[in-house]
N, C-alpha and C positions, 0 to 999 in steps of 0.2 A: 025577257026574264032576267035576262044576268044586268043588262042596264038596273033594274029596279032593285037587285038584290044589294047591287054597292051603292044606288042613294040610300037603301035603308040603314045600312052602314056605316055612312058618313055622319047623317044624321044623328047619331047615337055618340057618334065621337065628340061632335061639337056641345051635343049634352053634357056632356063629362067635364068636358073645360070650361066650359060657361058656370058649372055648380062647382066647380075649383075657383076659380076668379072670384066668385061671389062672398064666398067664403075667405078669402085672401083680403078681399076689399073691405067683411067686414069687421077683420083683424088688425086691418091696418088704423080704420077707425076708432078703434078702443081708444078714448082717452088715456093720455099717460098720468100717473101718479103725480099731485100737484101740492104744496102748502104754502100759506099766507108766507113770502118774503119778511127777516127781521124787521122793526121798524128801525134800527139803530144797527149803520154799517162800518163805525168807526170809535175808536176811543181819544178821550183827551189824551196829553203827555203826563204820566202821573205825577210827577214832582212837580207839575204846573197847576192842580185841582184845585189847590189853597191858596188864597192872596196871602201876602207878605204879613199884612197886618195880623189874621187867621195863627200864619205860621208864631208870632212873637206873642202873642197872648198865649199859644198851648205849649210849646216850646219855645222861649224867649232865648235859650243861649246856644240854641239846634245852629249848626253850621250846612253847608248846602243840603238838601236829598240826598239820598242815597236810592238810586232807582234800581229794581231787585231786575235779577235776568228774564229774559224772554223770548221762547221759539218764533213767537210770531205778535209784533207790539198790536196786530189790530182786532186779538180777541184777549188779550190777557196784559197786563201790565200793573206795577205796584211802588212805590216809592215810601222812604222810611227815615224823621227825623229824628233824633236823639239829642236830648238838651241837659246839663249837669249845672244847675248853679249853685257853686260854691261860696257858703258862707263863714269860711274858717272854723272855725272851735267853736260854731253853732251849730254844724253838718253840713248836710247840704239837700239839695229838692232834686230829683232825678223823673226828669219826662221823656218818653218812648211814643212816637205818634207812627202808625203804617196806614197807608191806604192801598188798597187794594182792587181794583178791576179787572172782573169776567164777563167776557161779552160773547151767546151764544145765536150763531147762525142756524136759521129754520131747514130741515132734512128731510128729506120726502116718508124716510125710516121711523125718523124719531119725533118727529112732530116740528109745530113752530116751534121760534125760538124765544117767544116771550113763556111759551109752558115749560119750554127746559131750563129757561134760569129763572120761572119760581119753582121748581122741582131743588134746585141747587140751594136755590134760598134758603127753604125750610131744611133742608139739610145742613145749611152752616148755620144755623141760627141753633138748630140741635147740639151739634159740635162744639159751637161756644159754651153753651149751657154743661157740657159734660167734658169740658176741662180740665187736664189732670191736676189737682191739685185744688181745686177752685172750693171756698169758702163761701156761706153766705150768698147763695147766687140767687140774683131776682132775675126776672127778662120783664118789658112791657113794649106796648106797642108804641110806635111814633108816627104822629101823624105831620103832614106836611113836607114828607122827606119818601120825592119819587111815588110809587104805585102801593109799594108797603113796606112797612119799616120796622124793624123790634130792635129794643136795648138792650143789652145785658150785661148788668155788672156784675162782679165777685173780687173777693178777697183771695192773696193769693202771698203765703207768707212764706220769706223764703231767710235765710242767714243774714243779710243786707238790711233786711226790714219787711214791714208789711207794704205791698203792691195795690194798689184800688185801680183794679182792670174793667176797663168802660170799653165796650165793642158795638157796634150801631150796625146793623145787617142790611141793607136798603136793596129793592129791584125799582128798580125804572123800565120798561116795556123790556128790554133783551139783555139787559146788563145788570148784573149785581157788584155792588158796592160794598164793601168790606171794611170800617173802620174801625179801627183799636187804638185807646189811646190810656196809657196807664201810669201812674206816678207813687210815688215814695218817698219819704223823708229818710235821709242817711245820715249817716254817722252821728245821731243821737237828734238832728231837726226832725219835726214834727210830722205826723203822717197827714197828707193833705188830706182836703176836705173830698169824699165823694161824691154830693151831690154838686158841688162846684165841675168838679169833673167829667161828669155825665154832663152837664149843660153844654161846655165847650166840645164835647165829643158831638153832640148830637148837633149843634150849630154848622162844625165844621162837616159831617157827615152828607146834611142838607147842601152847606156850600159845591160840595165832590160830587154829588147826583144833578145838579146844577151845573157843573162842568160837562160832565156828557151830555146833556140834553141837549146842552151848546155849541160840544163839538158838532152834532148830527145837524146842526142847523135851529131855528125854533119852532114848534110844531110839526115836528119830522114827523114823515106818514110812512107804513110799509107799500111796499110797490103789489101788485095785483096778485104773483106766484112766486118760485120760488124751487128750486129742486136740488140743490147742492147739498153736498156734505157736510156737517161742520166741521171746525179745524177738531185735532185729537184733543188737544190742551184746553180744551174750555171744558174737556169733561175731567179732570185734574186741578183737584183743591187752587184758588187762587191765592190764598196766604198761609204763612206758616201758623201753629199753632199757638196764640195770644200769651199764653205760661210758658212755650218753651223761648220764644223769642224775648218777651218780656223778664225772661231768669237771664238769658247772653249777657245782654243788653245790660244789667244791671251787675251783674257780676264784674263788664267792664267797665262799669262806673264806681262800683265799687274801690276798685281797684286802684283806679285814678286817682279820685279822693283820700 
């Protein structure tokens, strides 16, 4: 009797751990949280996005880049030429070119990373449009420049002169592309043509969406998953605001001349 009382005993214990275990083993199996890896894990150098030629057709009297700061060059980076050609007691022509790259890594939190920088997109594409000071504002779409592209120009008149502000918004799969490119006729020369202006902006916009494709290789694929964090700074504007850099900028040319 007391033999059979502690098998029944035993018996009952080893139940208990066996429906522990089972339960342990099949927690341990839950899949973990997973998302499509970015396709694009690096950025050009921005002062290098434009060929030379590019650079002297929008800014012809621009001296090197000027590459703006950066916590970390391989999600964010930006460079910025300034060109003053002075024509004596004619005025002078004042061009302002920035480009700008934001490149977002996929989060198991916040999704991939091609949905968070066209989330970013249409956000600065808004932004541009609501410009302080912005005259006259068209936006259209452009096609051939990356996954999707819009233009927006406005007028933007400041003590100096009237400013004809061209900005091209571009995503390519994980990276948005930022270009502003704006000009002025000073000290009594002629306000340049706009639609001239939109044409080389969106040339050079394509040329810069062109460059990262390149950096990542051609036909860069995303890898299978993916789980990391993105860096902080890809969710932090990648350029300054097109009116207020484009007023510095001219004020110092202003000045100059």
């Amino acid at each position: 009797m007391l033999v059979a009382a502690g098998c029944s005993s035993d018996s009952g214990s080893d139940d208990g751990e066996d429906k522990g275990a089972s339960a342990s083993a099949s927690q341990s199996a839950s899949p973990s949280p997973t998302v499509q890896a970015a396709a694009y894990q690096r950025l050009p150098k921005p002062c290098a996005v434009l060929s030379e030629k590019t650079l002297d057709d929008l800014a012809p009297k621009a001296k090197a880049g000027k590459e703006g700061s950066s916590d970390d060059v391989s999600t964010r980076g930006s460079c910025s030429w300034s060109s003053l050609d002075n024509n004596g007691v004619k005025g002078s022509q004042f061009r302002w070119l920035n480009v700008s790259l934001l490149r977002f890594d996929s989060d198991t939190t916040r999704g991939p990373g091609d949905e968070l920088a066209r989330e970013y997109y249409d956000k600065q594409v808004r932004d541009v449009q609501s410009a302080e000071g912005a005259k006259s504002v068209k936006a259209e779409p452009v096609t051939g420049t990356g996954d999707e592209a819009t233009a927006v120009r406005y007028d933007l008149k400041k003590k100096e002169g009237t400013f004809k502000q061209q900005t091209v918004v571009a995503r390519v799969e994980n990276v948005v592309v930022t270009l502003d490119y704006n000009g002025a006729g000073l000290a009594g020369d002629k306000t340049p043509d706009a639609d001239d202006l939109m044409k080389d902006a969106q040339k050079a916009a394509k040329e810069a969406v062109a460059s990262v494709t390149k950096a990542n290789g051609t036909g860069a694929a995303p890898s299978s998953s993916a789980s990391g964090s993105p860096s902080e700074s890809a969710s932090k504007s990648s350029s300054k605001s097109p009116s207020t850099s484009a007023s510095k900028s001219a004020s110092k040319a202003s000045s100059k001349s």
